[in-house]
N, CA, C and O atoms as CSV, one atom per row, in Angstrom:
chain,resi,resn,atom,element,x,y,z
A,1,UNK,N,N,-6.114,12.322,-17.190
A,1,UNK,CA,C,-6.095,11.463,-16.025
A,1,UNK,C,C,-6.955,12.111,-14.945
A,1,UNK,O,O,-6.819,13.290,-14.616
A,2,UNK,N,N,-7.738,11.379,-14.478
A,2,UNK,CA,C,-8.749,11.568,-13.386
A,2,UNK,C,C,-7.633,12.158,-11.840
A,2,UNK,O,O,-6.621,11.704,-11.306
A,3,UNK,N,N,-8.430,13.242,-11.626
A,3,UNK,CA,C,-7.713,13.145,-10.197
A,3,UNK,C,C,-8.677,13.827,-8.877
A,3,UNK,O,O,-9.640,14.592,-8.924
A,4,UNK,N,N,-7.912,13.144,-7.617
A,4,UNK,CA,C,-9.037,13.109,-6.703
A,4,UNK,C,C,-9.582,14.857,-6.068
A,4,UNK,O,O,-8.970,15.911,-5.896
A,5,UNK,N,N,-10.632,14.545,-5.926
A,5,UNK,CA,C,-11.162,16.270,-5.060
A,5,UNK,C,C,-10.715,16.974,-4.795
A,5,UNK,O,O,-10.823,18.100,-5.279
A,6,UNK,N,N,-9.734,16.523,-3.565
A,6,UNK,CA,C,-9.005,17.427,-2.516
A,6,UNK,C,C,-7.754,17.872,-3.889
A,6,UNK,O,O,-7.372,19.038,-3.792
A,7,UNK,N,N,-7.230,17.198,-4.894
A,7,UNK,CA,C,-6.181,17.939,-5.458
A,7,UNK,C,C,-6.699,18.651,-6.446
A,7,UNK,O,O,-6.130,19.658,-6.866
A,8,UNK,N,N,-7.941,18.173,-6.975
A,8,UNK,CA,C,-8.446,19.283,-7.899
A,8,UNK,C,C,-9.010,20.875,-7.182
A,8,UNK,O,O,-9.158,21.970,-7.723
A,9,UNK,N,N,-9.187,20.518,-6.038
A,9,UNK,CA,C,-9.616,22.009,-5.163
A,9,UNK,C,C,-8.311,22.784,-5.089
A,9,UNK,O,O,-8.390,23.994,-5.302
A,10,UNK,N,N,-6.931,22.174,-4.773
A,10,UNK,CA,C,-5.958,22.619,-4.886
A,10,UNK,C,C,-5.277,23.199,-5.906
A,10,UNK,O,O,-4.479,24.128,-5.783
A,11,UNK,N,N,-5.684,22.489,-7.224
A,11,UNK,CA,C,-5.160,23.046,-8.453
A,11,UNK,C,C,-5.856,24.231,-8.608
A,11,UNK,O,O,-5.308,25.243,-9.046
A,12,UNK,N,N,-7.242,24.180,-8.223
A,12,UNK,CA,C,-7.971,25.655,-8.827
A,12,UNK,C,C,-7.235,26.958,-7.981
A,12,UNK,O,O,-6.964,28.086,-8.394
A,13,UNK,N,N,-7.032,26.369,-6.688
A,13,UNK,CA,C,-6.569,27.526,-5.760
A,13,UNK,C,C,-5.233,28.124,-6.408
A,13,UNK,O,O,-4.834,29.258,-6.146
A,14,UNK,N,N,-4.695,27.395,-7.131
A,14,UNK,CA,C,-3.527,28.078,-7.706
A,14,UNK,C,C,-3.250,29.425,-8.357
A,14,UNK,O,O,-2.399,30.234,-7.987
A,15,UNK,N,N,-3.946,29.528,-9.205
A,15,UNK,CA,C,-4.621,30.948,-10.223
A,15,UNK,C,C,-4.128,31.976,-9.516
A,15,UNK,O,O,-3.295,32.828,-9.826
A,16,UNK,N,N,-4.791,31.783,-8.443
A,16,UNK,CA,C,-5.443,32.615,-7.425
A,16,UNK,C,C,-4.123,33.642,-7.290
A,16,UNK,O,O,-3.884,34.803,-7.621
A,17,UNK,N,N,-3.269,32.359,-6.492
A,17,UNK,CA,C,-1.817,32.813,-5.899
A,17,UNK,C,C,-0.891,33.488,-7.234
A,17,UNK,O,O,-0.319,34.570,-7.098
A,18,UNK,N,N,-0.829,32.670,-8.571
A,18,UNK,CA,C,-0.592,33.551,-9.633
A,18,UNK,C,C,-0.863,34.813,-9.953
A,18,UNK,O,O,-0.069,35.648,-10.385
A,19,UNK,N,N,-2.334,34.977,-9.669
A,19,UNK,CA,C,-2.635,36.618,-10.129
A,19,UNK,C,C,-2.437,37.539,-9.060
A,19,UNK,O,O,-2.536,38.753,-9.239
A,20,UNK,N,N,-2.081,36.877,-7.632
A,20,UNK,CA,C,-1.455,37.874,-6.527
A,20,UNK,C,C,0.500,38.348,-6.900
A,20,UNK,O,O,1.206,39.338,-6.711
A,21,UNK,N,N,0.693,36.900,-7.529
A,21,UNK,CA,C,2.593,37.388,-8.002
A,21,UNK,C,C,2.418,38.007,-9.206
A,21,UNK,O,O,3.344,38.768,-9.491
A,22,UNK,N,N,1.232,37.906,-10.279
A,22,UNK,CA,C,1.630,38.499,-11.785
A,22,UNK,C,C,1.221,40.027,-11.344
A,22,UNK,O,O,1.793,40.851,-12.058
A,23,UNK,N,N,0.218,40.716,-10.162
A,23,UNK,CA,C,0.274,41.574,-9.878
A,23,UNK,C,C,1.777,42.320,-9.004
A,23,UNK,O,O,2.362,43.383,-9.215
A,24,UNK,N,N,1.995,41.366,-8.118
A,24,UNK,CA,C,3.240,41.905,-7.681
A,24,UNK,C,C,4.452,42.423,-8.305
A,24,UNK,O,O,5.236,43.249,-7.839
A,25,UNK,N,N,4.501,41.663,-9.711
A,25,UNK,CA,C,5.833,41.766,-10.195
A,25,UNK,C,C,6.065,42.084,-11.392
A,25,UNK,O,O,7.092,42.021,-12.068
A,26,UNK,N,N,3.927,42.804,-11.845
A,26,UNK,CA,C,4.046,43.494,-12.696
A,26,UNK,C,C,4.752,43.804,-14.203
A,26,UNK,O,O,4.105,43.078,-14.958
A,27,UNK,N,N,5.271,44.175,-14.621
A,27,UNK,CA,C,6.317,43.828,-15.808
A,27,UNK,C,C,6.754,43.409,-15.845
A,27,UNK,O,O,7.077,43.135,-17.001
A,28,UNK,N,N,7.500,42.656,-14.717
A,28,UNK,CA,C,8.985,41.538,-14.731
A,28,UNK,C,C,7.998,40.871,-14.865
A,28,UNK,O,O,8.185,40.423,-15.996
A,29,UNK,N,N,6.913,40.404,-14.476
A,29,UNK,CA,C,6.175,38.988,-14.874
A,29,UNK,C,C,6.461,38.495,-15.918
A,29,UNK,O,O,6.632,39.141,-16.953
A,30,UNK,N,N,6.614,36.564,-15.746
A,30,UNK,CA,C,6.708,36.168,-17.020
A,30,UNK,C,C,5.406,35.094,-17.709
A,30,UNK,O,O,5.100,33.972,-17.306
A,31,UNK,N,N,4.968,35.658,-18.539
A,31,UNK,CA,C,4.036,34.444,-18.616
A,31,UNK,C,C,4.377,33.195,-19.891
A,31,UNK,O,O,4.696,33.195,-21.080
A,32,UNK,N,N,4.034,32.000,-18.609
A,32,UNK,CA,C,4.680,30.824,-19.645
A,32,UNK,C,C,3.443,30.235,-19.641
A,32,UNK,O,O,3.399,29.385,-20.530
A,33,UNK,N,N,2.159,30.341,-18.869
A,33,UNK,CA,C,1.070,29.374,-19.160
A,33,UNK,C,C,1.234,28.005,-18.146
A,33,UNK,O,O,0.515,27.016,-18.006
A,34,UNK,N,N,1.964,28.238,-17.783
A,34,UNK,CA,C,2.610,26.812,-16.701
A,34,UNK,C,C,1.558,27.140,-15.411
A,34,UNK,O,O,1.203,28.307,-15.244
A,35,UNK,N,N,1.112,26.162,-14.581
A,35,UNK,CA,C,0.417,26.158,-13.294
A,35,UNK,C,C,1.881,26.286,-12.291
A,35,UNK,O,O,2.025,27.303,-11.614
A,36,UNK,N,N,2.587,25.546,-12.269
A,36,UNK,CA,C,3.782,26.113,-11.247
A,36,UNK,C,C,4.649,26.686,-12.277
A,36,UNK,O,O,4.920,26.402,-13.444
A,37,UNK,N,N,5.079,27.832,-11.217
A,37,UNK,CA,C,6.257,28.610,-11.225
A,37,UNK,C,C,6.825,29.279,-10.543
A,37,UNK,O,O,6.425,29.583,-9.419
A,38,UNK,N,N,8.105,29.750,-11.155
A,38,UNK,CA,C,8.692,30.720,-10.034
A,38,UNK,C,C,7.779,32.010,-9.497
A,38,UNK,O,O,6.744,32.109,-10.155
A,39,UNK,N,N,7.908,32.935,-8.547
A,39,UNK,CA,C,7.216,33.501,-7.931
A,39,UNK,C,C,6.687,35.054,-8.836
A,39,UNK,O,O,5.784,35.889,-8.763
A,40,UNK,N,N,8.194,34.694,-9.876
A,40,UNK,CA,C,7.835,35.853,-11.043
A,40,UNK,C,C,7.346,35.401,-12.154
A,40,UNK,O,O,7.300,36.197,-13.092
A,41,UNK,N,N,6.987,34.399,-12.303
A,41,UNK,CA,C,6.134,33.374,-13.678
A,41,UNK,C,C,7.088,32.646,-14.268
A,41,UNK,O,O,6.717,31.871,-15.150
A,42,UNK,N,N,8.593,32.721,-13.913
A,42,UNK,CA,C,9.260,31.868,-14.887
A,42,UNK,C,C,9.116,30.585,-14.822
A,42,UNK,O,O,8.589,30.282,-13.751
A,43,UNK,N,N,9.372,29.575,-15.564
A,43,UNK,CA,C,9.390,28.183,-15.595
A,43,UNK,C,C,10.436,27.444,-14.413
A,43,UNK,O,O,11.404,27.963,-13.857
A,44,UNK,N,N,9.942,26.195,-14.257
A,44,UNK,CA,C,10.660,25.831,-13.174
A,44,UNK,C,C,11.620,25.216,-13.530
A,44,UNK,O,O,11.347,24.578,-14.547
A,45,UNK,N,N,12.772,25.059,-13.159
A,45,UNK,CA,C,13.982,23.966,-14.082
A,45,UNK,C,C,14.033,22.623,-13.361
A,45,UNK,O,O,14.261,22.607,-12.151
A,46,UNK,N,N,13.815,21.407,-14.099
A,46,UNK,CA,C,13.688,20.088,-13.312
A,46,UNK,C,C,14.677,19.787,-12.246
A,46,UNK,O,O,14.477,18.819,-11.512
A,47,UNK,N,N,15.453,20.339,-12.138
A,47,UNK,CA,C,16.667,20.228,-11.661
A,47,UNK,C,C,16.225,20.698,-10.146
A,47,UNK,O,O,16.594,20.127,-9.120
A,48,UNK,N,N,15.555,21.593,-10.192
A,48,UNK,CA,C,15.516,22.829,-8.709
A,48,UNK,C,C,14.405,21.449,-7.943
A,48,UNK,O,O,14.492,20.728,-6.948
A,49,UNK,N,N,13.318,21.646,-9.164
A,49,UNK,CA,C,12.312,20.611,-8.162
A,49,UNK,C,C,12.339,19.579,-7.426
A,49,UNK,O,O,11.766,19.361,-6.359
A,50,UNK,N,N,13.493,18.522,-8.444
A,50,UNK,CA,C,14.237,17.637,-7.592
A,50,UNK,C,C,14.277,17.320,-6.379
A,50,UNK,O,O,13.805,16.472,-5.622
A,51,UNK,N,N,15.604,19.043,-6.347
A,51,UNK,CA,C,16.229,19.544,-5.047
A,51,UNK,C,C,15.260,19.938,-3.970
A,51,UNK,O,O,15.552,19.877,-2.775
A,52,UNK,N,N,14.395,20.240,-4.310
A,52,UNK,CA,C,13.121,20.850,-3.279
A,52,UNK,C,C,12.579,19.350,-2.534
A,52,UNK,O,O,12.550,18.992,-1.357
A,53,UNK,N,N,12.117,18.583,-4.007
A,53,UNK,CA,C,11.442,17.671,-3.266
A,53,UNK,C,C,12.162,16.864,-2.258
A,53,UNK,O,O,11.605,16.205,-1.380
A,54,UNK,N,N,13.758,16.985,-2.489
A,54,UNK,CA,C,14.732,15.644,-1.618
A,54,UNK,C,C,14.384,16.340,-0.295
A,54,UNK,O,O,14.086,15.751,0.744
A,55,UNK,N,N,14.474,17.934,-0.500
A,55,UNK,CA,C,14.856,18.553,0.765
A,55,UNK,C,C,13.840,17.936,1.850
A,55,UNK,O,O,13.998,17.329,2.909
A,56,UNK,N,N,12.235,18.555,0.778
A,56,UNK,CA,C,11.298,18.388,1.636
A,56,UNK,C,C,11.176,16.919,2.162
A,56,UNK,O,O,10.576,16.503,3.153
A,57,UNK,N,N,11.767,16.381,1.407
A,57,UNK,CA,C,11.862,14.343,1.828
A,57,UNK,C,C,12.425,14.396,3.191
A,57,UNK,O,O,12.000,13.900,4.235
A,58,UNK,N,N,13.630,15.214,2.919
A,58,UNK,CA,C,14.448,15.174,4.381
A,58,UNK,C,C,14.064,15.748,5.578
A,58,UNK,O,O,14.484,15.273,6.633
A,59,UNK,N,N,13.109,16.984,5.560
A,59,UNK,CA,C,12.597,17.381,6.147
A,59,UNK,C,C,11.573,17.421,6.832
A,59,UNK,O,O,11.267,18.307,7.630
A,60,UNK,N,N,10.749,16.090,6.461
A,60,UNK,CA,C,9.952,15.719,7.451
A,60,UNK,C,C,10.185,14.124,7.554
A,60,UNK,O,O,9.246,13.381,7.840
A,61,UNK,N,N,11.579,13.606,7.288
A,61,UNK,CA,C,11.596,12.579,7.725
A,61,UNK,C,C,11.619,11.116,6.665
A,61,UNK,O,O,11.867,9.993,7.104
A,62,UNK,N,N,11.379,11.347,5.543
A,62,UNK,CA,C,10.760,10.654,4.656
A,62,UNK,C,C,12.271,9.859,4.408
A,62,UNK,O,O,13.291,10.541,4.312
A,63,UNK,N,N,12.316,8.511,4.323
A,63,UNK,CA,C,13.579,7.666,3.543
A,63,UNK,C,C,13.756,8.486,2.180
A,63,UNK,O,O,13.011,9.463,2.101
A,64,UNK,N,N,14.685,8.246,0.993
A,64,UNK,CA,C,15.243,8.672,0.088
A,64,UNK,C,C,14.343,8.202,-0.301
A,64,UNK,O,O,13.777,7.254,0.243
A,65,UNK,N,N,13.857,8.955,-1.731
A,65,UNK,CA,C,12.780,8.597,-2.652
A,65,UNK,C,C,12.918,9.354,-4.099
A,65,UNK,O,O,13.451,10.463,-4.132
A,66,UNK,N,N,12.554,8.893,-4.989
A,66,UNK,CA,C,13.078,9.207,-6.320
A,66,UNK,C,C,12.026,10.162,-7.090
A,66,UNK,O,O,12.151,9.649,-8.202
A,67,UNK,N,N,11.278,10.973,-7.240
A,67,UNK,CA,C,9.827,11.927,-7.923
A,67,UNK,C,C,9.383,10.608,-8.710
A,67,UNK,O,O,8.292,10.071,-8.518
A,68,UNK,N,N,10.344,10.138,-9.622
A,68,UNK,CA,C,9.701,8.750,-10.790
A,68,UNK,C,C,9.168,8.148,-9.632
A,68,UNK,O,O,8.053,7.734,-9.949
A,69,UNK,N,N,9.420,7.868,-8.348
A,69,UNK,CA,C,8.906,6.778,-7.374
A,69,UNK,C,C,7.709,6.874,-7.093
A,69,UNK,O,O,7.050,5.835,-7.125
A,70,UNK,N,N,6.934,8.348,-6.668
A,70,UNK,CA,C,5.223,8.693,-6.711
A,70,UNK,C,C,4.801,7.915,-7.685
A,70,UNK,O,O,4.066,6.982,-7.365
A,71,UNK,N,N,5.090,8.066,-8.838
A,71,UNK,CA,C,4.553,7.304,-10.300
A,71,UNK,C,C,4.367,5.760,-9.609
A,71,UNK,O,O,3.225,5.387,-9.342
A,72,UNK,N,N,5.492,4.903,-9.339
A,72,UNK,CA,C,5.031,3.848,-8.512
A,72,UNK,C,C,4.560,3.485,-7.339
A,72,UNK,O,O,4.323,2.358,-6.904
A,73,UNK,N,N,4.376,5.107,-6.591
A,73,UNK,CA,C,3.449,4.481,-5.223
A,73,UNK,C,C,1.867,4.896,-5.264
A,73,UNK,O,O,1.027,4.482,-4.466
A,74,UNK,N,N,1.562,6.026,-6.630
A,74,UNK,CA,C,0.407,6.068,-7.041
A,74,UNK,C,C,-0.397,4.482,-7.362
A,74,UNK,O,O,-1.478,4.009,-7.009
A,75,UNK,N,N,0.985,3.870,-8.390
A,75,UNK,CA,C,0.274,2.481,-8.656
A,75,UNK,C,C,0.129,1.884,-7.872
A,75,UNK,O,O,-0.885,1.206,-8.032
A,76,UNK,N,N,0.919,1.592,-6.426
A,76,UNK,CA,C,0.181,0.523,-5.393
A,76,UNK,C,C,-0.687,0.994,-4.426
A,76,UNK,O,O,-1.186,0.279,-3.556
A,77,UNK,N,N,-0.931,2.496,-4.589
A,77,UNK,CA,C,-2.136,2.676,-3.549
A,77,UNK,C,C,-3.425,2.277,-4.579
A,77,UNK,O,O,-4.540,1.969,-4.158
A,78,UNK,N,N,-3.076,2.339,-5.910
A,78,UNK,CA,C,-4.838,2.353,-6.618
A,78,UNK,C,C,-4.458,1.001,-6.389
A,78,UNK,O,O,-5.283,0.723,-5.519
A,79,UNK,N,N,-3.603,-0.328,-6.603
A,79,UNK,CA,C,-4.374,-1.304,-6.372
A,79,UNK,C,C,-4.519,-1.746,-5.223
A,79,UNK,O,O,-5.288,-2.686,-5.018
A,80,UNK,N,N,-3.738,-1.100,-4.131
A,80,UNK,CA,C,-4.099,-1.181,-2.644
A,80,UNK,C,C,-6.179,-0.904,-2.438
A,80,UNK,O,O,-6.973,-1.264,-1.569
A,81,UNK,N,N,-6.288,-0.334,-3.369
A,81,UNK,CA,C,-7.645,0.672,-2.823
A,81,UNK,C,C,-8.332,-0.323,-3.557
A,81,UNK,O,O,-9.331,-0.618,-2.901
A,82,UNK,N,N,-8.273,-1.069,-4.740
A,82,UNK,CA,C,-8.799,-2.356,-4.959
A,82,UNK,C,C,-9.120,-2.046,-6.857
A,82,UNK,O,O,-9.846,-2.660,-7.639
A,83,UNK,N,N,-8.093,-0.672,-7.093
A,83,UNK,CA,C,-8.104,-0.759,-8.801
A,83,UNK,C,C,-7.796,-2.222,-9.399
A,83,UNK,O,O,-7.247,-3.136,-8.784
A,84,UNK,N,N,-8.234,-2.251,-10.641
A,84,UNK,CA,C,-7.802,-3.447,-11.252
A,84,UNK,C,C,-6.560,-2.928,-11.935
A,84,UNK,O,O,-6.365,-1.717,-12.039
A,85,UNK,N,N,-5.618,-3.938,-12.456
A,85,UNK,CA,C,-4.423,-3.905,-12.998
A,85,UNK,C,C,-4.313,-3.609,-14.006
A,85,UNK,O,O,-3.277,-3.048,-14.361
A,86,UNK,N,N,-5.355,-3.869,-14.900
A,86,UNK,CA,C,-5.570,-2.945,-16.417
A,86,UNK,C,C,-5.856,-2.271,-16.662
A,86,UNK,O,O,-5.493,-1.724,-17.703
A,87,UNK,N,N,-6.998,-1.680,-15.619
A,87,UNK,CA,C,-6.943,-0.052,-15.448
A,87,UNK,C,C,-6.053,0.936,-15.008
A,87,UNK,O,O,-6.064,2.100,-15.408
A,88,UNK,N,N,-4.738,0.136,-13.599
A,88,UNK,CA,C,-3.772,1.150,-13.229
A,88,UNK,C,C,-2.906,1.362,-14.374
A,88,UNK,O,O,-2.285,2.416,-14.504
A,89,UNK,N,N,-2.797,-0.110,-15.668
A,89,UNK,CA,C,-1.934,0.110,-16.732
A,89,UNK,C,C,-2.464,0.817,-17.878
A,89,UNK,O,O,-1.748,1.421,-18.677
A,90,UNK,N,N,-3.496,0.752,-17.939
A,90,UNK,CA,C,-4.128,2.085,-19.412
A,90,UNK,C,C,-4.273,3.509,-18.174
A,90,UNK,O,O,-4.803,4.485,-18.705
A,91,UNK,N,N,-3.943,3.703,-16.882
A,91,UNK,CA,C,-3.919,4.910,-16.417
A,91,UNK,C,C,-2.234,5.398,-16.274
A,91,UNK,O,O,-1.812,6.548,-16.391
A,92,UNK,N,N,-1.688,4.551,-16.077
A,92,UNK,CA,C,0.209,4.699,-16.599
A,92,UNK,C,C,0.638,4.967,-17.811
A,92,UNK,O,O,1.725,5.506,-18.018
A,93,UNK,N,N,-0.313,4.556,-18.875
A,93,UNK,CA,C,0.243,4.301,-20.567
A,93,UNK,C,C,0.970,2.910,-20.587
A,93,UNK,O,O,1.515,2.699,-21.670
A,94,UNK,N,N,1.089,2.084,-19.824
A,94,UNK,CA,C,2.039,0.952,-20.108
A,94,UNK,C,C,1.418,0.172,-21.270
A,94,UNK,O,O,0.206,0.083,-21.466
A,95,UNK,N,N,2.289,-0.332,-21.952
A,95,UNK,CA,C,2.067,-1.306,-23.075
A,95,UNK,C,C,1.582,-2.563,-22.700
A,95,UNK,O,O,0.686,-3.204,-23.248
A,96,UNK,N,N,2.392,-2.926,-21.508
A,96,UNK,CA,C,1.984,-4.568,-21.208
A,96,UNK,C,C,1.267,-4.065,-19.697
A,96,UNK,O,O,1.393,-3.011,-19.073
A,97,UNK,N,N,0.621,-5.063,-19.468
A,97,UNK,CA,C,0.208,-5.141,-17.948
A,97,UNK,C,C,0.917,-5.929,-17.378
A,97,UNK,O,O,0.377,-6.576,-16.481
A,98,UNK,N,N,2.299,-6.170,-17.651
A,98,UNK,CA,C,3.412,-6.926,-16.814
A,98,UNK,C,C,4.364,-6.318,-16.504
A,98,UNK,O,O,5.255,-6.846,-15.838
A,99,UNK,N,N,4.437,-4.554,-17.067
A,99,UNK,CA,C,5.063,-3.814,-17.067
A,99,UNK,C,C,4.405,-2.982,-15.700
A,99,UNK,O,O,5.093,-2.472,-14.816
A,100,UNK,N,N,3.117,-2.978,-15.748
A,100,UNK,CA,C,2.717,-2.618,-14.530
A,100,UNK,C,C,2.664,-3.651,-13.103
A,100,UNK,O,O,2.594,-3.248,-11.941
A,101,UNK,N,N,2.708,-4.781,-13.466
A,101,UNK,CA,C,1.841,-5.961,-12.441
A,101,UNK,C,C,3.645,-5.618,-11.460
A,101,UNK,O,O,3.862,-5.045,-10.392
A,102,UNK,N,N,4.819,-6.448,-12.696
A,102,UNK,CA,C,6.385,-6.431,-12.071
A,102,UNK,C,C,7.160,-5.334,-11.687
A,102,UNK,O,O,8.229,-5.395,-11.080
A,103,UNK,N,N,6.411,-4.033,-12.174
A,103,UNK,CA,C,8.010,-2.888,-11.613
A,103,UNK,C,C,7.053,-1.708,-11.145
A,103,UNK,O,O,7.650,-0.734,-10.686
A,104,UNK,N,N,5.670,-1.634,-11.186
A,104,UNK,CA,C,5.027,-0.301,-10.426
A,104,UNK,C,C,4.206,-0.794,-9.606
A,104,UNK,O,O,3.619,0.124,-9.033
A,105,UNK,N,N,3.856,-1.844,-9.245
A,105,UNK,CA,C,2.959,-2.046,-7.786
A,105,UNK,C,C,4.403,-2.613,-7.237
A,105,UNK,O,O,5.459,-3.081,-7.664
A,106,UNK,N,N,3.523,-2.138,-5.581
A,106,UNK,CA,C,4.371,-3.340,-4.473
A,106,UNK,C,C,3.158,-4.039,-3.477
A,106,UNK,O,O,1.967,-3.799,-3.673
A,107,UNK,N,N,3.428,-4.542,-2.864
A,107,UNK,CA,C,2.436,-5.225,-2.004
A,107,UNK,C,C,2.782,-4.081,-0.593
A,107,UNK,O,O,3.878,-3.680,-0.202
A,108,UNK,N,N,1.637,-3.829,-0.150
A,108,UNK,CA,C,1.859,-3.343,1.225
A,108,UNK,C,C,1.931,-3.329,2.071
A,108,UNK,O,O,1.606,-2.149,2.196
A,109,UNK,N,N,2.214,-3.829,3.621
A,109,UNK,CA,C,2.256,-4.608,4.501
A,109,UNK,C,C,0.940,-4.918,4.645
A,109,UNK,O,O,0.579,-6.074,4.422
A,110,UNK,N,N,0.059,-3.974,5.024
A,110,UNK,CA,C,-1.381,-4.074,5.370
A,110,UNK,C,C,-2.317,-4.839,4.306
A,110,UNK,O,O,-3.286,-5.418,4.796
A,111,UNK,N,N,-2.152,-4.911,2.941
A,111,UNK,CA,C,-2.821,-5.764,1.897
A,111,UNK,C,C,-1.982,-7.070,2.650
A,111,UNK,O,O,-2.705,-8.059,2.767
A,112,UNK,N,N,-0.548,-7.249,3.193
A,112,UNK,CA,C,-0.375,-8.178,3.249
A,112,UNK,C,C,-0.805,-8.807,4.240
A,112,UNK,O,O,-0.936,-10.023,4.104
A,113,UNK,N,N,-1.143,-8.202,5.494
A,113,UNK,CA,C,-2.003,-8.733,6.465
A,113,UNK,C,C,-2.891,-9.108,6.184
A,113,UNK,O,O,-3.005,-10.330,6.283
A,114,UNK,N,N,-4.468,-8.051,5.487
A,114,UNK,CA,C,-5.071,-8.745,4.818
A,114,UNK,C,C,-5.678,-9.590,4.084
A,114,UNK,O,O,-6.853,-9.957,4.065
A,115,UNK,N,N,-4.554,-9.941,3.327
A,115,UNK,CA,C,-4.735,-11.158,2.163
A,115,UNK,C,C,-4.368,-12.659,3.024
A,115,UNK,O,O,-5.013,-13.678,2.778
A,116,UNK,N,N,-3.149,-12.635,4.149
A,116,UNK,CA,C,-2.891,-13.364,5.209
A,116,UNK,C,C,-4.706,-14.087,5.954
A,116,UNK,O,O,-5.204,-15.212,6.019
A,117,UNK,N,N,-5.145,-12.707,6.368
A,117,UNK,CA,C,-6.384,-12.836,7.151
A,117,UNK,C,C,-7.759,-13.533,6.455
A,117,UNK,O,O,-8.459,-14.394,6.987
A,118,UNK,N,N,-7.930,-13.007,5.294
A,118,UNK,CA,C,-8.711,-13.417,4.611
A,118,UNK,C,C,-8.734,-14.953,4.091
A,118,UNK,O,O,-9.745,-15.647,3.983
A,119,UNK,N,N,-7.321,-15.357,3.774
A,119,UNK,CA,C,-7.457,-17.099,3.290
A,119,UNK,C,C,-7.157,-17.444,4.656
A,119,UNK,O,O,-7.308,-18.659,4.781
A,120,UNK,N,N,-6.808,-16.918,5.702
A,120,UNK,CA,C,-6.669,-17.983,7.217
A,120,UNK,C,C,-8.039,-17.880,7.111
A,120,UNK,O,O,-8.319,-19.019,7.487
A,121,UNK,N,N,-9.227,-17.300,6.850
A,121,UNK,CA,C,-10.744,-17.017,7.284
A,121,UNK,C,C,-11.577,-18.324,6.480
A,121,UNK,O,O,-12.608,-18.825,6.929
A,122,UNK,N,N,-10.756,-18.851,4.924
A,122,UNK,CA,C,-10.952,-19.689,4.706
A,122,UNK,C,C,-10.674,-20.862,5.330
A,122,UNK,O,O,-11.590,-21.663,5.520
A,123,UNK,N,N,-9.834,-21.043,5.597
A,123,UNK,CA,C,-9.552,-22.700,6.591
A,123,UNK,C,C,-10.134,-23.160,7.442
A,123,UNK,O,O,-10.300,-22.531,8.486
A,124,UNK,N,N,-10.580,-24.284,7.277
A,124,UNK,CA,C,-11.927,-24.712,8.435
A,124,UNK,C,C,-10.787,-24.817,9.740
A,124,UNK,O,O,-9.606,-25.163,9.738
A,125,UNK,N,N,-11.423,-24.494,10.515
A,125,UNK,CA,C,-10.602,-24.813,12.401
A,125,UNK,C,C,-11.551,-25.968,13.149
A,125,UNK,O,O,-12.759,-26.202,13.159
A,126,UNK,N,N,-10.650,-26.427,13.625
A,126,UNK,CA,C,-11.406,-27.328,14.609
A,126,UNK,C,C,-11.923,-26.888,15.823
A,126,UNK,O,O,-11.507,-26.059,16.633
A,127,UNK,N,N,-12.964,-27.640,15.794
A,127,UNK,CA,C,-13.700,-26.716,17.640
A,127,UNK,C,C,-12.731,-26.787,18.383
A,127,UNK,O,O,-11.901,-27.674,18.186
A,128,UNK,N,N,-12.585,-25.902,19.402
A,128,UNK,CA,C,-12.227,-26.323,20.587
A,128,UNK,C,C,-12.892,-27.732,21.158
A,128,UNK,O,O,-14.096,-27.967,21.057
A,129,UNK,N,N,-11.771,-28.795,21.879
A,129,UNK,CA,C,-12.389,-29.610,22.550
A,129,UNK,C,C,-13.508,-29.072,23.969
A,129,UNK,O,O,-13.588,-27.976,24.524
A,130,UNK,N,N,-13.996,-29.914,24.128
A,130,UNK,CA,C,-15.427,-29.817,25.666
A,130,UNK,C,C,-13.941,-30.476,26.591
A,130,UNK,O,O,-13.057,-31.251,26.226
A,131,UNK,N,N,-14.124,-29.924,27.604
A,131,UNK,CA,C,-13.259,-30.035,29.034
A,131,UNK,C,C,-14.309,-31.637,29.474
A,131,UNK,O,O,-15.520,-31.647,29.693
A,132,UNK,N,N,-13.161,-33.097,29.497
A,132,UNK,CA,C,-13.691,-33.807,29.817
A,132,UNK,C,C,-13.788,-33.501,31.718
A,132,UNK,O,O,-13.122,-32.723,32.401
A,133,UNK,N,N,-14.723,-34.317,32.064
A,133,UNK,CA,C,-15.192,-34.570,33.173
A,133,UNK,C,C,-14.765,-36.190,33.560
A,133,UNK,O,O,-15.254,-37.233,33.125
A,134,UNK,N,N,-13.613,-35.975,34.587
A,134,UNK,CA,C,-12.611,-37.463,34.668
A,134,UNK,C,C,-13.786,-38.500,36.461
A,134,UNK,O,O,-13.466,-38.400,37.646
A,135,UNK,N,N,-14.990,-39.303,35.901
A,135,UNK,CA,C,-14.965,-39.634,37.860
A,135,UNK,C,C,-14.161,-40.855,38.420
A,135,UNK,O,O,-14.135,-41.074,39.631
């Protein structure tokens, strides 16, 4: 799966921070081959990440949100950004593209303004009337 600049610059930076903890911790290091981990190489348990991510949800404010939920707000920003629907569904793995169209996009307010603006842009308007002149 394709991913954008700014996170691929981020993934490389990772290493980095790895070979500063596999130096730190020296023999206790563990190597699993994993890009995240604990600070001594162990694996992360799904469970902790969860907990991290709710925290960090809570912590800057964010409504309750589920990790599976990124998976569906990835899908409505690509078709927010103007992906097609069979591409966000061969980039999900979905079988059907009704599996993507009904339960991983949403509409966004702003597409919904948009799409509002754009067919009002279609509708012919009538002139303004000319200000009669009564003598």
């Amino acid at each position: 799966m394709a991913l954008d600049s700014d996170t691929v610059r981020a993934l490389k930076r990772r290493p980095i921070q790895q070979d500063k903890d596999r130096e730190e911790w020296s023999s206790a290091w563990v190597e699993t081959g994993r890009v995240f981990t604990k600070e001594n190489g162990e694996m992360l348990h799904p469970a902790n990440v969860t907990r991290r991510f709710i925290e960090l949800c809570e912590e800057i404010g964010l409504p309750p949100i589920r990790l599976h939920d990124l998976r569906n707000g990835a899908a409505t920003l690509a078709h927010a950004a103007g992906a097609d629907l069979k591409d966000i569904q061969e980039r999900l793995g979905h079988s059907s593209i009704a599996i993507t169209a009904d339960t991983y996009t949403s509409l966004l307010p702003e597409t919904d303004r948009a799409i509002a603006e754009a067919a009002a842009r279609l509708v012919p308007r009538a002139r303004p009337m000319e200000p009669t002149t009564e003598t």
